[in-house]
C-alpha positions as CSV (number, residue, x, y, z in Angstrom):
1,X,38.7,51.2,-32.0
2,X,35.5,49.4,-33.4
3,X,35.9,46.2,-35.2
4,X,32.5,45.2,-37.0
5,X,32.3,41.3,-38.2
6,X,29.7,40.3,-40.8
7,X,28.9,37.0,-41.5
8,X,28.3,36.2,-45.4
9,X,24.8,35.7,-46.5
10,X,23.1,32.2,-46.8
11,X,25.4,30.2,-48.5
12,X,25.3,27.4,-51.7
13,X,28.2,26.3,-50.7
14,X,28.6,24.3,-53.7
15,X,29.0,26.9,-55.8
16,X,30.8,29.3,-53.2
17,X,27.9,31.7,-54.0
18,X,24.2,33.3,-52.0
19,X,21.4,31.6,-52.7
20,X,18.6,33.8,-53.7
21,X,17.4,34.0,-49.6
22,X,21.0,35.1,-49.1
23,X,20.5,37.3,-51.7
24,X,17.7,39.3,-49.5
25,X,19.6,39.0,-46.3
26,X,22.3,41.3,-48.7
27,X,19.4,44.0,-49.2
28,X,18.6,43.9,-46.1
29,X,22.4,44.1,-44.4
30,X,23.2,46.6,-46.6
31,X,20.2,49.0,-46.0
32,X,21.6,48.7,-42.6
33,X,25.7,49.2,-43.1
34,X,24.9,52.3,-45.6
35,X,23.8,54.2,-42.3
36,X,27.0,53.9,-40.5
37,X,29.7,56.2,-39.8
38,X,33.4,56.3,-39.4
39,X,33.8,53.6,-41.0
40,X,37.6,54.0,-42.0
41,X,38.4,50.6,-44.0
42,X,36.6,47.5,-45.1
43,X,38.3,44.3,-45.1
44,X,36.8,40.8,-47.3
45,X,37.8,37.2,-47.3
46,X,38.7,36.3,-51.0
47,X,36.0,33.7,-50.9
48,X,33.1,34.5,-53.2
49,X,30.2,34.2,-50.9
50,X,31.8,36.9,-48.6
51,X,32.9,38.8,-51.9
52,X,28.9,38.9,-53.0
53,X,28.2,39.8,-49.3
54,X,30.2,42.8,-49.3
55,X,30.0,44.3,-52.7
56,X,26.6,46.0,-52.2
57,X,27.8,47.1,-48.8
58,X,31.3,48.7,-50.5
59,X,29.5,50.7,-53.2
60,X,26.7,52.4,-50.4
61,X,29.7,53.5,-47.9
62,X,32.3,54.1,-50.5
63,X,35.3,53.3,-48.3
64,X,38.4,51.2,-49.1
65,X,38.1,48.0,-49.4
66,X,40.9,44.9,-49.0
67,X,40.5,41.5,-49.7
68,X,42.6,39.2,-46.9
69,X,43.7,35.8,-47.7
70,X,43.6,34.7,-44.2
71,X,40.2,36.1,-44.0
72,X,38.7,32.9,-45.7
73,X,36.9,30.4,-43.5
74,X,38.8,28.2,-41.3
75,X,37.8,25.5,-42.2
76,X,41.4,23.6,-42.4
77,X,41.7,20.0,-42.0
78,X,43.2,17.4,-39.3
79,X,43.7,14.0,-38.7
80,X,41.8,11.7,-35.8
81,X,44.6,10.7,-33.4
82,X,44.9,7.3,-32.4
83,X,43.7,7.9,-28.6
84,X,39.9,9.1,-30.1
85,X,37.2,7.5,-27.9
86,X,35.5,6.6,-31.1
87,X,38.2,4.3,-32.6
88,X,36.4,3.6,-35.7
89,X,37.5,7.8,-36.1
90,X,41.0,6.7,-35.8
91,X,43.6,7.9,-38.4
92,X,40.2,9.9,-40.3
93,X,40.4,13.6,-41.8
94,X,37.9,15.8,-40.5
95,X,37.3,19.9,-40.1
96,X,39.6,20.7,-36.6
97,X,36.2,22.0,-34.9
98,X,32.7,20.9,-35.2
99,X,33.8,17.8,-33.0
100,X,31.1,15.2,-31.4
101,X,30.7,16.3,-28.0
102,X,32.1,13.6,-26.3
103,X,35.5,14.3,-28.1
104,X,35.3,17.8,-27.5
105,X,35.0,17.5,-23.7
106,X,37.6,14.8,-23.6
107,X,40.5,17.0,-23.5
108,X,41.2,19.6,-20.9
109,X,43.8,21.0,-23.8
110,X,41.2,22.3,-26.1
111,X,39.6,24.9,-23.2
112,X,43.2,26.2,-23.0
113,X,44.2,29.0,-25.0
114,X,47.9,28.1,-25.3
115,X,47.1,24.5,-25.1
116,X,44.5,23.4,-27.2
117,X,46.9,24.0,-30.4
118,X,49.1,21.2,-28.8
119,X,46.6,18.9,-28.2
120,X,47.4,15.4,-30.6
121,X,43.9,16.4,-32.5
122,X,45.2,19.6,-33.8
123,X,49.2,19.0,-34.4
124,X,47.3,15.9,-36.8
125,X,46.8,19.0,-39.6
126,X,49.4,21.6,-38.5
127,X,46.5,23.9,-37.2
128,X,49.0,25.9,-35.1
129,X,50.2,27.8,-38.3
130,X,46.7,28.5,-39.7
131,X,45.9,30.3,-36.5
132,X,49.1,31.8,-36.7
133,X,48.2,33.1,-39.9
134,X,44.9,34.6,-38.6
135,X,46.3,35.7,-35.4
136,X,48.9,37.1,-37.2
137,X,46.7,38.9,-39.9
138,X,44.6,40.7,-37.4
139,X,47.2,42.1,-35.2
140,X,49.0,43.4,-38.4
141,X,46.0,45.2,-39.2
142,X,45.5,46.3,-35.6
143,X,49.3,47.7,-35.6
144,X,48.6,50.0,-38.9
145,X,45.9,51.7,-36.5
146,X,48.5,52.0,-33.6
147,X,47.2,49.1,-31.5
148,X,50.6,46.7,-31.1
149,X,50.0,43.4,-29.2
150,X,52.3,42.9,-26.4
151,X,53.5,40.0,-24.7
152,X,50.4,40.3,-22.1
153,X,48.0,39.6,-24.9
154,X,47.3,43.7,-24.0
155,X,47.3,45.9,-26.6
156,X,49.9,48.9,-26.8
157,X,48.3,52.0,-28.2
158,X,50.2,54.4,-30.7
159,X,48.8,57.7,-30.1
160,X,45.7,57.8,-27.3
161,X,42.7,59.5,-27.8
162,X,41.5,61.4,-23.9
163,X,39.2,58.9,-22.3
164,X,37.1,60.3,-19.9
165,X,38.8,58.6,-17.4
166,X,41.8,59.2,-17.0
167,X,41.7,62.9,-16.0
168,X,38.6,62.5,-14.0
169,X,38.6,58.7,-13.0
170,X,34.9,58.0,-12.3
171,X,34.6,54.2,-10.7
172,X,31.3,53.3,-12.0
173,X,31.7,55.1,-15.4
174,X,30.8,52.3,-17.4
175,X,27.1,52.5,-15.5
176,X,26.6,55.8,-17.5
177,X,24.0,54.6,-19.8
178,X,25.0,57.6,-22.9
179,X,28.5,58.0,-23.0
180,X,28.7,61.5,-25.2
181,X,32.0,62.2,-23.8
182,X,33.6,59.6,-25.3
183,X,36.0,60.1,-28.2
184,X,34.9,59.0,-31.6
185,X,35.8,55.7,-32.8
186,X,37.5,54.5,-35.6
187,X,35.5,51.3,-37.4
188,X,36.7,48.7,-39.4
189,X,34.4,45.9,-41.4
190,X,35.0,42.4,-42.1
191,X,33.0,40.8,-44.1
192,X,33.9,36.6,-43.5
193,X,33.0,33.8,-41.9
194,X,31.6,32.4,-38.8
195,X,34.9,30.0,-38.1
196,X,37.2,33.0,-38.6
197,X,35.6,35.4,-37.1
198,X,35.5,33.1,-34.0
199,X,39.0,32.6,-33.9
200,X,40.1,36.7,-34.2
201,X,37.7,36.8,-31.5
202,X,39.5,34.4,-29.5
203,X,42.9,36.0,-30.2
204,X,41.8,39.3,-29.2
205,X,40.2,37.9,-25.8
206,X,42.9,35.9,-24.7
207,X,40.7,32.4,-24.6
208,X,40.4,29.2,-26.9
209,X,38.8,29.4,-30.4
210,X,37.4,25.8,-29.1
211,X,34.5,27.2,-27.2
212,X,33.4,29.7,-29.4
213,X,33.4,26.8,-32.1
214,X,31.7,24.4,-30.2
215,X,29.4,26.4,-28.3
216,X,28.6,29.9,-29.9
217,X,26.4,30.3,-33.5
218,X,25.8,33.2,-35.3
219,X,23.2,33.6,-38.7
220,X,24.0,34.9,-42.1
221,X,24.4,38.6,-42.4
222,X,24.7,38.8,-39.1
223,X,27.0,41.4,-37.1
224,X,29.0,41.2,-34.3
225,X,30.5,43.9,-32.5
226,X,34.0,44.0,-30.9
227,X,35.2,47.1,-28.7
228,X,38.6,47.9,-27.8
229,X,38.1,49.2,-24.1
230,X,41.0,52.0,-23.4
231,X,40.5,52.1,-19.5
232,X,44.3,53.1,-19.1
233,X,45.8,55.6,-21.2
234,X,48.0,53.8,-24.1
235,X,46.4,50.3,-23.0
236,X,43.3,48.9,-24.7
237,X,41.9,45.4,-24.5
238,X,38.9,44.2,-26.1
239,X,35.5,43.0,-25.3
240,X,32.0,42.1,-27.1
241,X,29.6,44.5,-27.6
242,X,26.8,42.5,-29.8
243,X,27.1,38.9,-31.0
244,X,25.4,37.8,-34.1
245,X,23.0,41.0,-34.2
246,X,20.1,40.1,-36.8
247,X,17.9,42.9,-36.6
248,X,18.0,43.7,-40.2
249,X,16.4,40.6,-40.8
250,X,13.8,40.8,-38.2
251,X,12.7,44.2,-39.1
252,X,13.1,43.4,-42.5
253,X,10.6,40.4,-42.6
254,X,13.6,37.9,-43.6
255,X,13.7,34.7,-41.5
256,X,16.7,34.3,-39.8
257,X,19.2,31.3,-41.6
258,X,20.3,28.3,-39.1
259,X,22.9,27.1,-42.4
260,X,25.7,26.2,-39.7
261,X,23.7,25.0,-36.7
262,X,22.9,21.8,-35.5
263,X,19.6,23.0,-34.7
264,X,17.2,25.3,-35.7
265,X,17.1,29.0,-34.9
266,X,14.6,31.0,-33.1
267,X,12.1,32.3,-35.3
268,X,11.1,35.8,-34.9
């Protein structure tokens, strides 16, 4: 199983709509996307600069598409406990990620991936039942393609496709730099946002959505790659293939967006 995660283009967030240099990183994406094969279903967050994102993309590969709910940016809101080291913060709403540094290190809870749910900064806005929600979403979606979540965090599969493994177990297989004897994949799309994405990333790796909040970035129109990895027959887990991809953009000419950084982006 490949799940493919696309960023919206540059955002005017204003108006929940591309600007016109998000409107190039579109061209460019989809130039890119209309290559692709197997892709099975496409999947959209019902926000419109994720909508104008995909369309283009829809219309060149001429698969299914599915607008989520869930898939919208999670962007939900909390409360500053009491206990903040900034006390001026105290009893403020804010975004639950995006935190100052020093907050963010402040509580072992939050590099937990049971914990950081619990933690007096996120019970403040309820954030346990948004990621529930997301969490909740993806697996659903997972369990129509025959990959059911167990209680490991492992992921139960329906009806295996041979790996090459199992019937001639090879220790250093993953060294084998073209793998043409592996079984085809079934893709998915979604086309979202940088918060969500992180978290259904988080989910499917078994760690906090924390870290990848506070410490990972990816552009506009960028794609990330997720791979279920089926090293036991009926058992699949998941790992990372590309993060925040942009060649389409650097090929293309297009410099690359830093809209969600705190810093500014290599230029290539």
């Amino acid at each position: 199983m490949r799940l493919i995660f696309i960023r919206h283009g540059d955002p005017d967030y204003a108006h929940d709509s591309l600007t016109d240099k998000g409107k190039r990183e579109v061209e460019l994406l989809t130039k890119r996307v209309s290559a692709w094969k197997n892709v099975s279903k496409i999947y959209v967050s019902s926000l419109g600069r994720a909508q104008e994102t995909a369309a283009p993309s829809i219309k060149a590969l001429g698969v299914e598409a599915v607008t989520c709910e869930w898939l919208q940016e999670f962007y939900y809101r909390t409360i500053y406990p009491d206990n903040v080291n900034d006390k001026s913060l105290a009893g403020k709403e804010t975004m639950c990620w995006d935190l100052m540094p020093e907050y963010f290190v402040s509580d072992k809870r939050f590099f937990d991936k049971d914990e950081w749910m619990k933690s007096d900064f996120m019970k403040g806005g309820k954030i346990a039942d948004k990621y529930k929600m997301v969490c909740d979403g993806i697996d659903g979606i997972l369990a129509e393609n025959g990959y059911v979540r167990n209680e490991k965090g492992i992921y139960d599969v329906k009806d295996p496709v041979p790996n090459h493994n199992w019937s001639d177990p090879i220790v250093k297989y993953h060294l084998k730099s073209v793998k043409d004897d592996y079984p085809q994949e079934k893709t998915l799309v979604f086309f979202c946002h940088l918060g969500v994405m992180f978290t259904i990333i988080a989910h499917l790796l078994g760690m906090s959505p924390m870290q990848l909040w506070q410490g990972f970035f990816v552009a506009p129109t960028s794609i990330t790659v997720v791979n279920s990895e089926e090293r036991l027959e009926g058992q699949a887990f998941f790992r990372v293939e590309r993060l925040g991809d942009v060649n389409h953009l650097i090929n293309g000419g297009e410099p690359i967006s830093s809209s969600g950084y705190f810093a500014d982006v290599l230029g290539e």
